[in-house]
VEXFI-336978 format. One record per residue (C-alpha): residue number from 0; x, y, z. Coordinates in pm, whole numbers, plus 32768, in hexadecimal, padded with zeros to 4 digits. Layout:
N
<pt nr="NUM" east="X" north="Y" up="Z"/>
...
This chain:
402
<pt nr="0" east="C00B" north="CC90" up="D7CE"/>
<pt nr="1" east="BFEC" north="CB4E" up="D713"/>
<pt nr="2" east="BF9A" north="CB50" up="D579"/>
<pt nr="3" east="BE68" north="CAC7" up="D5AA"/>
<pt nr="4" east="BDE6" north="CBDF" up="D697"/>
<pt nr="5" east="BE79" north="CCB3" up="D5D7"/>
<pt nr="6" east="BD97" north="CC58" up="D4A8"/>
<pt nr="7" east="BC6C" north="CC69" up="D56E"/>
<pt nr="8" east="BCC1" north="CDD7" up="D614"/>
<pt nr="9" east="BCD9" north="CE52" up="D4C2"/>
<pt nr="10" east="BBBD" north="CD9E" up="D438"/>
<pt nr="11" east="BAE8" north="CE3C" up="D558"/>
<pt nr="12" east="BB57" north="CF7D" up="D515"/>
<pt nr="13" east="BB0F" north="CF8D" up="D391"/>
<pt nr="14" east="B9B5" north="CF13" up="D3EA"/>
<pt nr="15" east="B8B7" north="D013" up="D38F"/>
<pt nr="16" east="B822" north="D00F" up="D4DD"/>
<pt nr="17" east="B93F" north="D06D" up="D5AC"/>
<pt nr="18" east="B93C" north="D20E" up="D587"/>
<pt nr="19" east="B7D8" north="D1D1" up="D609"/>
<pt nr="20" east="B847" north="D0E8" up="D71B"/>
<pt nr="21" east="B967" north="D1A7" up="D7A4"/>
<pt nr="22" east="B87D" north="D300" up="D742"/>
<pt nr="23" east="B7B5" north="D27F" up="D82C"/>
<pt nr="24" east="B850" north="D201" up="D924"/>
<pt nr="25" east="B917" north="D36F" up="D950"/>
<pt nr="26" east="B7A7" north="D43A" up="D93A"/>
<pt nr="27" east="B733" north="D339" up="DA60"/>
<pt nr="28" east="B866" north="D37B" up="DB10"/>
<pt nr="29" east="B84D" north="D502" up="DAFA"/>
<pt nr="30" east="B6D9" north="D4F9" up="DB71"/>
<pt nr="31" east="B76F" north="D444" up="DCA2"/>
<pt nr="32" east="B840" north="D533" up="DCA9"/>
<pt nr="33" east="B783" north="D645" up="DCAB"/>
<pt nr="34" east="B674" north="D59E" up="DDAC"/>
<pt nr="35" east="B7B3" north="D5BE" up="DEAD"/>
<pt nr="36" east="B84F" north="D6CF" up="DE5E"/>
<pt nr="37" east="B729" north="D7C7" up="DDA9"/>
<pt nr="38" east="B7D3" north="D8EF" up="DD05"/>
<pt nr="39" east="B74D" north="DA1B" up="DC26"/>
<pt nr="40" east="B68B" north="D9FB" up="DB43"/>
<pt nr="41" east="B791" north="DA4B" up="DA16"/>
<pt nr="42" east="B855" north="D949" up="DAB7"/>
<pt nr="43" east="B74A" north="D844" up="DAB7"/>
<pt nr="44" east="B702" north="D891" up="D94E"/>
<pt nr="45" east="B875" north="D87A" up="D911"/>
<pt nr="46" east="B8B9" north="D761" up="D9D4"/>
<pt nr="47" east="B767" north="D67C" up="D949"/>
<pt nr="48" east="B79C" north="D72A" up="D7A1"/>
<pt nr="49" east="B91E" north="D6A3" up="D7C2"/>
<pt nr="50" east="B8BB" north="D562" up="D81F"/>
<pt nr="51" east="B793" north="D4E7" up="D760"/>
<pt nr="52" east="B83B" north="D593" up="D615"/>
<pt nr="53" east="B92A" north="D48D" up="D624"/>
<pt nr="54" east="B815" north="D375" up="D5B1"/>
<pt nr="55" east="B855" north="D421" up="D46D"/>
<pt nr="56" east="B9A8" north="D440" up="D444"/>
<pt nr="57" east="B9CC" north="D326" up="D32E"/>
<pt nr="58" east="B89D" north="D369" up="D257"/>
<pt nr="59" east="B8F8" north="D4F7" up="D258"/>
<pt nr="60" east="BA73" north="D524" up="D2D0"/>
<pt nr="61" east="BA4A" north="D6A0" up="D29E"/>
<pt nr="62" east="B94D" north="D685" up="D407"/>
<pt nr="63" east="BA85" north="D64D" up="D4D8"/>
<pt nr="64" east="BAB7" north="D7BA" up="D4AA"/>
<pt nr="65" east="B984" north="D80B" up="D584"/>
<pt nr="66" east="B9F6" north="D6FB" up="D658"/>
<pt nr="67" east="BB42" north="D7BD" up="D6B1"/>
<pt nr="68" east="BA8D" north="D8E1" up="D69D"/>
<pt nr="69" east="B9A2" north="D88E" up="D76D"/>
<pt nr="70" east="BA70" north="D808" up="D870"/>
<pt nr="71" east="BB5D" north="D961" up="D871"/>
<pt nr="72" east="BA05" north="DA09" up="D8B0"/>
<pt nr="73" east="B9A3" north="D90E" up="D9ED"/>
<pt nr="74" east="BADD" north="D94E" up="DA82"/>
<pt nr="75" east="BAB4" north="DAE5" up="DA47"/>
<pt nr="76" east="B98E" north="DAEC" up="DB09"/>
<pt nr="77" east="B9C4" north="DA4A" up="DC66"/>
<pt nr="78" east="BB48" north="DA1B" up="DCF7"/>
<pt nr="79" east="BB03" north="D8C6" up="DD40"/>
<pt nr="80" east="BB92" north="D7D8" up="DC3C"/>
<pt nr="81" east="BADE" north="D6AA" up="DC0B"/>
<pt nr="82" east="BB26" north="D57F" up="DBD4"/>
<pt nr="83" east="BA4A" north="D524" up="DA80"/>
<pt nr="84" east="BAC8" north="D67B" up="DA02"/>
<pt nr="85" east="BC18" north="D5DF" up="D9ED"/>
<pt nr="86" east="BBDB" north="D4B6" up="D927"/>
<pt nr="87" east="BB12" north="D556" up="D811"/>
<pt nr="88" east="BBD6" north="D64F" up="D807"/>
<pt nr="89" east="BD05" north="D543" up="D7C8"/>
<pt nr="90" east="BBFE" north="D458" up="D6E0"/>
<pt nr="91" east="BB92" north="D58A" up="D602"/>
<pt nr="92" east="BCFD" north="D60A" up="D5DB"/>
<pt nr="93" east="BD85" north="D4BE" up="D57F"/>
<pt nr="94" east="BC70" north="D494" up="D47D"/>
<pt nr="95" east="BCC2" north="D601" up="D3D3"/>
<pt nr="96" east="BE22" north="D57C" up="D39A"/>
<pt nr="97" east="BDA2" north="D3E9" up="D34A"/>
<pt nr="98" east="BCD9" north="D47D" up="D250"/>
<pt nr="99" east="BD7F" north="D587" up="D1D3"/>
<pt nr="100" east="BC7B" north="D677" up="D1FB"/>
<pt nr="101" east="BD7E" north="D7AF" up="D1F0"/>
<pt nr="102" east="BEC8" north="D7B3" up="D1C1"/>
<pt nr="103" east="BF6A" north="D748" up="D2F9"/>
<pt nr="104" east="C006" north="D88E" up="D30E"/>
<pt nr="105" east="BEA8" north="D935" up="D30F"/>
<pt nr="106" east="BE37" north="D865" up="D3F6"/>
<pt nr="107" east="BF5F" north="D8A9" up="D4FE"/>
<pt nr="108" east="BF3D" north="DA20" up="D4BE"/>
<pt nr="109" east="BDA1" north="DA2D" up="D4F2"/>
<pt nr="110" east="BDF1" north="D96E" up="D637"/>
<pt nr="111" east="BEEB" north="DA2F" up="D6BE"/>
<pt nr="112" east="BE2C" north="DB32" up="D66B"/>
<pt nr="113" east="BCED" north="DAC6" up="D737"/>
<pt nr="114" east="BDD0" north="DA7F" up="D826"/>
<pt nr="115" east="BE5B" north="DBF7" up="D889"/>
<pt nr="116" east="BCD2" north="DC70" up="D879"/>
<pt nr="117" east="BC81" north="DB8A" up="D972"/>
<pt nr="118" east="BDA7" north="DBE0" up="DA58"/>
<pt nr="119" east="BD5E" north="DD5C" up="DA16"/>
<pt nr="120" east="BBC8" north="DD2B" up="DA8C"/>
<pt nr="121" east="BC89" north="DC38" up="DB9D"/>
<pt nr="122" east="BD5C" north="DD80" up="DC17"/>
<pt nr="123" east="BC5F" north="DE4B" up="DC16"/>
<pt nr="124" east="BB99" north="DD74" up="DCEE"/>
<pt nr="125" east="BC78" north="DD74" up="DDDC"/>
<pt nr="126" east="BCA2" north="DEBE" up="DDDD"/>
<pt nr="127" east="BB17" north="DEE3" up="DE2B"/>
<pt nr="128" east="BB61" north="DE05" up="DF38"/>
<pt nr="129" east="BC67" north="DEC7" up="DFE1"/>
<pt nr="130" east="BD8A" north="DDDA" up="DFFF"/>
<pt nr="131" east="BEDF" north="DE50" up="DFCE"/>
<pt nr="132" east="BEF9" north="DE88" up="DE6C"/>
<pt nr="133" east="C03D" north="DF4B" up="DDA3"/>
<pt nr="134" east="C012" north="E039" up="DCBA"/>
<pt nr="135" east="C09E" north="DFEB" up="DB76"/>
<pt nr="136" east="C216" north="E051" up="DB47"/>
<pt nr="137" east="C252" north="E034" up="DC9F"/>
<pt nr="138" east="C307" north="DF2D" up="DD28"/>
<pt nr="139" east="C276" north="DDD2" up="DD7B"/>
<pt nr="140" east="C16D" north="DE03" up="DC70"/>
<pt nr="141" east="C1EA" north="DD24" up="DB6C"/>
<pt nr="142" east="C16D" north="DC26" up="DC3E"/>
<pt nr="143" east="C00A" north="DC7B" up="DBF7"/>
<pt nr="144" east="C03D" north="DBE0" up="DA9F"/>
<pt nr="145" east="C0C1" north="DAD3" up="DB0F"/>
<pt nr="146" east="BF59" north="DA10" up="DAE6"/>
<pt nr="147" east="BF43" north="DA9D" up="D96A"/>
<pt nr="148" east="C096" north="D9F6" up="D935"/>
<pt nr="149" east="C033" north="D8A7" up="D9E7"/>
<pt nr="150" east="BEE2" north="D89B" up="D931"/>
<pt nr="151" east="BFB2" north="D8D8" up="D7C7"/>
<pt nr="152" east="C0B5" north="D7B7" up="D804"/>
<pt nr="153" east="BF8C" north="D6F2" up="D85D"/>
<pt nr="154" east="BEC1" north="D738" up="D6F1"/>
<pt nr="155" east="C033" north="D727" up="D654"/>
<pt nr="156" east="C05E" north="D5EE" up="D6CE"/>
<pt nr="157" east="BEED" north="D55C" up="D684"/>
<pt nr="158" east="BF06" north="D5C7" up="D530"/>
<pt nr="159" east="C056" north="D533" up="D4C3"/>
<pt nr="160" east="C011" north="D416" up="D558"/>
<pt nr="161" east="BECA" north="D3DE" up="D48F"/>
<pt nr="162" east="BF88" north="D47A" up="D336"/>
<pt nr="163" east="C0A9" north="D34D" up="D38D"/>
<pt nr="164" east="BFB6" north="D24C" up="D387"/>
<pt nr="165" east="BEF0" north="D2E1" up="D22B"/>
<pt nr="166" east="C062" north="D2E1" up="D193"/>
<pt nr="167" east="C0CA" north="D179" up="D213"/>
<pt nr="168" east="BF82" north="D0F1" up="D188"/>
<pt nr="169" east="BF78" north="D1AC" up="D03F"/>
<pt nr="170" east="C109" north="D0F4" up="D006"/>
<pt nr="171" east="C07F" north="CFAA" up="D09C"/>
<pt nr="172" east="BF74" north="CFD2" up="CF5B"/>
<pt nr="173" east="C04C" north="D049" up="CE71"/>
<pt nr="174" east="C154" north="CF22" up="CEBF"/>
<pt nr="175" east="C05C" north="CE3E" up="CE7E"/>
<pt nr="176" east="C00A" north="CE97" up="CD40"/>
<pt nr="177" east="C13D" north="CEC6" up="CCB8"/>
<pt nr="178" east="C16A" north="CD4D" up="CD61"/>
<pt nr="179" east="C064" north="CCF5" up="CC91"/>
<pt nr="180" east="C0B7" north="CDB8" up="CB5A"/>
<pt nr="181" east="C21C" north="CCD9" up="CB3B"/>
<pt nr="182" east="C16F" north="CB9F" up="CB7C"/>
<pt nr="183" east="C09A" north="CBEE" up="CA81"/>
<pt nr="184" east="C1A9" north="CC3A" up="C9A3"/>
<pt nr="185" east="C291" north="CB04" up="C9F8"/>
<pt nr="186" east="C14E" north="CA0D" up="C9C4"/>
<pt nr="187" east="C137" north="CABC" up="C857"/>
<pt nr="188" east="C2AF" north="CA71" up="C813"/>
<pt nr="189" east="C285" north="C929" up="C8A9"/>
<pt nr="190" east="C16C" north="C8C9" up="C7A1"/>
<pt nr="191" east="C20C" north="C967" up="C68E"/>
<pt nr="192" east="C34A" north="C8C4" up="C6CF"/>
<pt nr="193" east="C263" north="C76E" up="C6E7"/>
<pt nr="194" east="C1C7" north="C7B2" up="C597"/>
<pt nr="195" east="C31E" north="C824" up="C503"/>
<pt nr="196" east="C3CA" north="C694" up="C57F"/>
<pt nr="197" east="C277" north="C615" up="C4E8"/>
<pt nr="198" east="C2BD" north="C6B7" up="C3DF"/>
<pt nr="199" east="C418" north="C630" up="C394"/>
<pt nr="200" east="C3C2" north="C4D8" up="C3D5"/>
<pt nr="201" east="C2BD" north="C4DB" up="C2ED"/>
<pt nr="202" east="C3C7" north="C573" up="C1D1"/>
<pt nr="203" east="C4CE" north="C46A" up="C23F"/>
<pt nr="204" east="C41E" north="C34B" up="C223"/>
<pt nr="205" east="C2AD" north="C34F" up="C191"/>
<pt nr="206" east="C32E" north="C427" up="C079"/>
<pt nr="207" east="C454" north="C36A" up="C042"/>
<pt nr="208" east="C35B" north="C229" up="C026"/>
<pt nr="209" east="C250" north="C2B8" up="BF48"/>
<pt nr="210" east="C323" north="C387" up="BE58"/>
<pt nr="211" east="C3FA" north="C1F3" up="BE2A"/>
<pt nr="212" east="C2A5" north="C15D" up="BDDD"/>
<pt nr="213" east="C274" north="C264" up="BCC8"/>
<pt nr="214" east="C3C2" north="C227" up="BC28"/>
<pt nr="215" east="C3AF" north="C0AF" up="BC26"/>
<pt nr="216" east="C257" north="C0A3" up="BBBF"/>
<pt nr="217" east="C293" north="C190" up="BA76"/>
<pt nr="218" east="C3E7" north="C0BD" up="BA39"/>
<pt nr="219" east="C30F" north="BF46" up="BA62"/>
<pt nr="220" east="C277" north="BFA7" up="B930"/>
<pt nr="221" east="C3B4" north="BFD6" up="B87C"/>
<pt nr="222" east="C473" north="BEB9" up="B900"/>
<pt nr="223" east="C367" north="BDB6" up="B941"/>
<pt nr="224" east="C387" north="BCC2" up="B7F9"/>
<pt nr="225" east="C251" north="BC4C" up="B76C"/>
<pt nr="226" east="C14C" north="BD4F" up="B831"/>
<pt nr="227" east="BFD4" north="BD4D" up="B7C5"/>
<pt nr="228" east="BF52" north="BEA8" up="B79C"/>
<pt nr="229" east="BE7A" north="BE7D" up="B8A4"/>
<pt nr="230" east="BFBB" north="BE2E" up="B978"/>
<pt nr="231" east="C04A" north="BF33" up="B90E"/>
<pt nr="232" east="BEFA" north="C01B" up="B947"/>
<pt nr="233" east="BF24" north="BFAC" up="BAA9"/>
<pt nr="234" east="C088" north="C005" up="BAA7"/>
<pt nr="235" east="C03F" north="C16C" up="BA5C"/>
<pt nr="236" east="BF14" north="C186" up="BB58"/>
<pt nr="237" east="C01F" north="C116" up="BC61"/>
<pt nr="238" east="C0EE" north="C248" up="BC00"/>
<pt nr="239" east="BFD3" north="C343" up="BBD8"/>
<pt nr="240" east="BF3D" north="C2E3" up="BD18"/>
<pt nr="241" east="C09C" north="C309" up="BDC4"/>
<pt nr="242" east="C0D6" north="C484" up="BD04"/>
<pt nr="243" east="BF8F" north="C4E9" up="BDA7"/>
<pt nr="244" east="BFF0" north="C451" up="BF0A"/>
<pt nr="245" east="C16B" north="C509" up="BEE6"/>
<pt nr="246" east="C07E" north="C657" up="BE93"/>
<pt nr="247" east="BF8F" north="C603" up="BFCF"/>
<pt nr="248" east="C0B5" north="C5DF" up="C0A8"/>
<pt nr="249" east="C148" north="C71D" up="C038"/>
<pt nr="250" east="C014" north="C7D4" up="C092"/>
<pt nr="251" east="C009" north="C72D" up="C1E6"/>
<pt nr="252" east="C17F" north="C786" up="C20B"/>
<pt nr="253" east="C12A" north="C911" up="C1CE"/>
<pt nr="254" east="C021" north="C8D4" up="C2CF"/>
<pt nr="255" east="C114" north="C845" up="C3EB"/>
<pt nr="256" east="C1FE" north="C939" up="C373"/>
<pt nr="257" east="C11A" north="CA69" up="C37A"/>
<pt nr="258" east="C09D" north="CB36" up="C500"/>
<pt nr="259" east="BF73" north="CB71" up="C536"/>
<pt nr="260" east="BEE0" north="CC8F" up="C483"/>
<pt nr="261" east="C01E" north="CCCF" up="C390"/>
<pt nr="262" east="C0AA" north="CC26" up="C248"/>
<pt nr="263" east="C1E2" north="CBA5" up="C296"/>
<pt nr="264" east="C2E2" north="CBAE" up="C39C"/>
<pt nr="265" east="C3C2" north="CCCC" up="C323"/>
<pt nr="266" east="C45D" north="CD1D" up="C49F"/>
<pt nr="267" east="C5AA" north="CCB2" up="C4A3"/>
<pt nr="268" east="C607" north="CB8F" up="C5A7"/>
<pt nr="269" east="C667" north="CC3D" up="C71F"/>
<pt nr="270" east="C7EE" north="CC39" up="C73D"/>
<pt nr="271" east="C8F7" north="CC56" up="C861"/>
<pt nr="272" east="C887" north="CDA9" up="C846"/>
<pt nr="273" east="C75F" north="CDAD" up="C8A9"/>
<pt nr="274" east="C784" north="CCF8" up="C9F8"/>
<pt nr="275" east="C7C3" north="CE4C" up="CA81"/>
<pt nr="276" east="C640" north="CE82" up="CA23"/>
<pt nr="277" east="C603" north="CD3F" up="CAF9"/>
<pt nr="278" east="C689" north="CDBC" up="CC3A"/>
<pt nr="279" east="C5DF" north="CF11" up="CBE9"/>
<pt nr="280" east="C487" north="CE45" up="CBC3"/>
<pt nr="281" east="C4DE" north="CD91" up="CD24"/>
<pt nr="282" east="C534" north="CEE7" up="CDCD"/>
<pt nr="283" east="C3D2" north="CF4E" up="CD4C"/>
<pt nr="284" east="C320" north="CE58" up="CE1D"/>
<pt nr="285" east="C3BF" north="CE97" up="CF63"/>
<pt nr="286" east="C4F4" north="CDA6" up="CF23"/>
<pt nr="287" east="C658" north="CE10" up="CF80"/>
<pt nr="288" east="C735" north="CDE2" up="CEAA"/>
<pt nr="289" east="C885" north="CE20" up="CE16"/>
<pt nr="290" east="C976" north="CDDB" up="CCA4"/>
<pt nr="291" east="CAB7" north="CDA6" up="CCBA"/>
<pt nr="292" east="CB59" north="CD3D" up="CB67"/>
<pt nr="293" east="CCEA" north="CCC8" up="CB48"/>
<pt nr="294" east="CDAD" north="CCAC" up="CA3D"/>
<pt nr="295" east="CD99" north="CD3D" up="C8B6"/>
<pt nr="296" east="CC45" north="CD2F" up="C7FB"/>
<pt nr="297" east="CC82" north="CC4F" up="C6C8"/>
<pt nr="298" east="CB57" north="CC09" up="C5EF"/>
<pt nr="299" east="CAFD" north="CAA7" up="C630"/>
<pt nr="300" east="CA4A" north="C9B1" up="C52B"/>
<pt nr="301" east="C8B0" north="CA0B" up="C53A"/>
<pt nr="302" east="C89B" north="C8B0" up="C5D4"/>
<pt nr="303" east="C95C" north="C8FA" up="C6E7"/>
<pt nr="304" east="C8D9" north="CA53" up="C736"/>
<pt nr="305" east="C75F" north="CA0F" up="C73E"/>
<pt nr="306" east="C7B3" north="C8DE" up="C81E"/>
<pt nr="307" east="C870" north="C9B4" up="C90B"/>
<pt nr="308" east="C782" north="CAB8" up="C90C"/>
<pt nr="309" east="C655" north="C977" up="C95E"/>
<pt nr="310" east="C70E" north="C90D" up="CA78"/>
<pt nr="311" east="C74D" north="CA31" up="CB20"/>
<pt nr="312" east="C5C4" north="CA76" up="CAC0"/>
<pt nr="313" east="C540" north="C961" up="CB98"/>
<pt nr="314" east="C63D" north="C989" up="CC9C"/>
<pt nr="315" east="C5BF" north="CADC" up="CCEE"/>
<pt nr="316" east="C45F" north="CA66" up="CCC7"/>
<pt nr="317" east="C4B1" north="C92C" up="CDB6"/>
<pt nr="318" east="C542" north="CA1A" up="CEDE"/>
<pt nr="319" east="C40C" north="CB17" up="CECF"/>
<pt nr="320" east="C323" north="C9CA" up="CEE6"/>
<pt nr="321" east="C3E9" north="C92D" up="D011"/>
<pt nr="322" east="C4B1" north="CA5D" up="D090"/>
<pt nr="323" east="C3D1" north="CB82" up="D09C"/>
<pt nr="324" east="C49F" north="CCB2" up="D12B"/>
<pt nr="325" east="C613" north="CBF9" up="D0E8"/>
<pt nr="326" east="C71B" north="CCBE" up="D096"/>
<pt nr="327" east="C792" north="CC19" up="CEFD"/>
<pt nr="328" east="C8D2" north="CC28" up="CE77"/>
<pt nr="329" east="C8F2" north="CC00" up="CD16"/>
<pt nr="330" east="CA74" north="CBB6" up="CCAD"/>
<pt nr="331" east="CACE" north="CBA7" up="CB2E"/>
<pt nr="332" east="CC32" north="CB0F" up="CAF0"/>
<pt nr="333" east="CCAC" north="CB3F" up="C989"/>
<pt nr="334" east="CDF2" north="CA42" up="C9B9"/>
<pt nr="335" east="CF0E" north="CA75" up="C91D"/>
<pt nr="336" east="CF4C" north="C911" up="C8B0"/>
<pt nr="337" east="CDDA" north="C925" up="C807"/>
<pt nr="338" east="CCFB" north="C8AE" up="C90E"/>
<pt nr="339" east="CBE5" north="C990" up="C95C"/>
<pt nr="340" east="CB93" north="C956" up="CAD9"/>
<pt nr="341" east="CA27" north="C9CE" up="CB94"/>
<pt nr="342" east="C9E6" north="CA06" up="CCDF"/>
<pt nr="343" east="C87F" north="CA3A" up="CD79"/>
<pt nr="344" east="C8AC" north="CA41" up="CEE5"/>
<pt nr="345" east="C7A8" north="CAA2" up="CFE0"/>
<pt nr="346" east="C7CA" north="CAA7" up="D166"/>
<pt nr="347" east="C690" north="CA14" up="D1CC"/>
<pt nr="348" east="C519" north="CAB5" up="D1EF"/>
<pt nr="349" east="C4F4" north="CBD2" up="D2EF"/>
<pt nr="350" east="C47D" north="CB6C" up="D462"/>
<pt nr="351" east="C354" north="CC24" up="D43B"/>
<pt nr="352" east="C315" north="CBC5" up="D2B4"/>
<pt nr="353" east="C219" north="CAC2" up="D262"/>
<pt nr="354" east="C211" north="CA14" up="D0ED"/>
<pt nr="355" east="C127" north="CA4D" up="CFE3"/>
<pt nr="356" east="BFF3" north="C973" up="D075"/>
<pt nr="357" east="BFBA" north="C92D" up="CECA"/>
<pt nr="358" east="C0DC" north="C895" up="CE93"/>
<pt nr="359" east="C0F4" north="C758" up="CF72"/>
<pt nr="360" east="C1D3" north="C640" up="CFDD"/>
<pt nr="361" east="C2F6" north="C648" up="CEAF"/>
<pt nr="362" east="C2CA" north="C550" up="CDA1"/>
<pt nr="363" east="C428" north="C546" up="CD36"/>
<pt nr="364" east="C3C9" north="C58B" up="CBDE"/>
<pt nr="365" east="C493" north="C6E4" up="CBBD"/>
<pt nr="366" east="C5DA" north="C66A" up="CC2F"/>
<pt nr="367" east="C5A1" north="C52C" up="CB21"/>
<pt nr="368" east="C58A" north="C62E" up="CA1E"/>
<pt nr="369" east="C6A0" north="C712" up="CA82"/>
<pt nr="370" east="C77C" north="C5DD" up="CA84"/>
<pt nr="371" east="C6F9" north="C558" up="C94B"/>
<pt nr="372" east="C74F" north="C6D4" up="C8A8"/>
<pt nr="373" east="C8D5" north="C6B1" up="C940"/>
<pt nr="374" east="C8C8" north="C545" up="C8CD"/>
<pt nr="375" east="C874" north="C5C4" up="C757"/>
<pt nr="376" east="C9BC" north="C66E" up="C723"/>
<pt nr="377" east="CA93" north="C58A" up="C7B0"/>
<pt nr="378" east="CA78" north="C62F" up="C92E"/>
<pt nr="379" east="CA25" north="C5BD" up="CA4F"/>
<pt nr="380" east="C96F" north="C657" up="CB7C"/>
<pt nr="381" east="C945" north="C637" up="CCFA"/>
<pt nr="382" east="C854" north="C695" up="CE0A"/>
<pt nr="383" east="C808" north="C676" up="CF72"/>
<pt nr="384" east="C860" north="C716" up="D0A6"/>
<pt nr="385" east="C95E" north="C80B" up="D0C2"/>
<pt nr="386" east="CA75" north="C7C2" up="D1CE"/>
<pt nr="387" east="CA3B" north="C8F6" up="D289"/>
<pt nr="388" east="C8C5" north="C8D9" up="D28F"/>
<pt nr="389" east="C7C8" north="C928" up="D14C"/>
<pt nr="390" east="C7BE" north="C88C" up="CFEE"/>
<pt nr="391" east="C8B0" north="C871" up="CEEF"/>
<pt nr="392" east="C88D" north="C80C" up="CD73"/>
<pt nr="393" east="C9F1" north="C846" up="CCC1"/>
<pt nr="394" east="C9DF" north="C7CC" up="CB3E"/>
<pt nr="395" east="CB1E" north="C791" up="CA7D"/>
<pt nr="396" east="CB03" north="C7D3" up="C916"/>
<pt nr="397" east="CC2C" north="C784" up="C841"/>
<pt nr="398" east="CC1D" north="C84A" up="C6CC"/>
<pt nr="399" east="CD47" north="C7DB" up="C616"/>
<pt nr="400" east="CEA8" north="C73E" up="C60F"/>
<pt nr="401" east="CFCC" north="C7DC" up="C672"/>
């Protein structure tokens, strides 16, 4: 079945009208049914209560009990088993477990348990009807139960089936919002890492520009022969009016500098240690992933760690945008002739994996900045396709002389 069916078989069944359609559809078949083959009148109460309780089964899961119920009762009451019987019987089982209406456990046991009373009223029928029935205990009458023990595998399996699906859709949910959750998370590092460059451009050069107007306007008035007062008025306004910019920029400084909703940034800059976390936070969202780290940790320059850490940040990011379900390895390389190596390798997005429909054709804009962040401290750093299939970024990040 294609994707796009797919969507629209799903999208037809989480419409609210479909319990009434298929509801439907199952009473008009039993009253057909019926019409053909007329039975008792438990099982025609049975067989019609089983199938038009079904209409329900969304608005009120707890109904598919008298759904199962009911069928168990239709197919007491005549030894004919028909066909409608079946399938709400199958539909109201396979809601109990969908919706968790009882633990499945319950559910199986109360079954099974309908199950032997209808094969007991079953025996006994047949007794009435003097065919060739064991006694119990005596051999060949095992095989009496064997419709108790058909009927039981049948609610088993009806009932796991619908419990499998709640489960895979309850992970498919939470996945997505922990998916969401570390977007969320990397977009506020992202803008606090943008306010924190603004930050220190603004204290390399504005402040550096303003704070030299101050100085030589106070020292014009001292070394500027023959100055008028009112020169030398103006002189001093220069200076005051620069004090009060160097205070203004310090205030907007604090501001870049400060999250949202605290004073200050007082967390520490992540590390080489923390990359661990990283992979942890891509295992969280469904990636697979794996850390292998070679060589002796030495304590690197903070330059040098954040950057590392950075890279391997948007790598990760990069293969759960363009490689959903890709197996990632992350290799850390502490060389011994002080070169710290990284490896973020992926091997390609699953067959059956489609990307993130938000995130759109690549820009190019997060392998710029990872190479701009190996580029800072003297590194360099490589990406494209891996040779045996995948992507590959390696970064080489030299931290000292020998």
């Amino acid at each position: 079945m294609s994707t796009s069916l797919q969507r629209r078989f799903r999208a037809w069944i989480a419409a609210p009208a479909y319990p009434w359609a298929t509801g439907g559809v199952l009473t008009a078949g039993a009253v057909t049914e019926l019409i053909v083959i007329p039975g008792s009148v438990t099982t025609t109460v049975g067989v019609l209560v089983s199938a038009a309780s079904l209409m329900w089964r969304r608005s009120f899961p707890p109904v598919a009990v008298l759904t199962v119920a009911a069928g168990l009762l239709g197919f007491a009451g005549d030894v004919n088993l028909y066909l409608s019987i079946m399938a709400s019987g199958l539909v109201g089982c396979y809601s109990l477990g969908r919706h968790r209406v009882l633990h499945p456990a319950v559910t199986v046991a109360g079954g099974a348990l309908g199950a032997l009373c209808v094969n007991l009223v079953h025996i006994n029928t047949w007794s009435r009807m003097e065919l060739p029935v064991p006694a119990l205990w005596e051999k060949g009458s095992l095989s009496l139960f064997a419709e108790s023990f058909l009927l039981t595998v049948v609610v088993f399996g009806a009932v796991m089936m619908g419990d499998a699906v709640r489960s895979r859709e309850e992970t498919r949910t939470e996945r997505h919002l922990a998916q969401a959750q570390l977007i969320a998370m990397e977009r506020q590092q992202a803008a606090e890492a943008e306010r924190a460059a603004i930050a220190r451009e603004l204290h390399d050069i504005v402040s550096h520009s303003v704070s030299m107007i101050a100085v030589q306007a106070e020292s014009a008035t001292y070394t500027t022969p023959g100055l008028t007062p009112e020169g030398r008025e103006g002189f001093q306004q220069i200076a005051t009016t620069a004090r009060s910019s160097m205070a203004e920029l310090r205030r907007l400084l604090g501001v870049l500098r400060t999250s949202e909703g605290d004073t200050a940034l007082t967390a520490p800059q992540p590390t080489l240690d923390h990359i661990a976390e990283l992979v942890e936070q891509h295992r969280a969202v469904g990636g697979v992933a794996e850390l292998k780290v070679t060589g002796e940790r030495v304590a690197l320059p903070a330059a040098w760690e954040l950057s590392a850490y950075r890279i391997t940040q948007e790598a990760l990011t990069n293969a759960r945008k363009h490689a959903p379900g890709a197996r990632t390895v992350v290799e850390v390389d502490y060389g011994a002739d002080r070169l710290l190596t990284l490896r973020i390798r992926d091997d390609g997005p699953a067959p059956d994996a489609r990307p993130d429909p938000g995130t759109g054709p690549g820009t190019g804009h997060g392998l710029t900045g990872m190479r701009e962040r190996a580029a800072l401290v003297g590194g360099r750093l490589s990406a494209g396709a891996a040779p045996d299939g995948g992507f590959l970024v390696e970064a080489e990040l030299p931290w000292g002389t020998g």
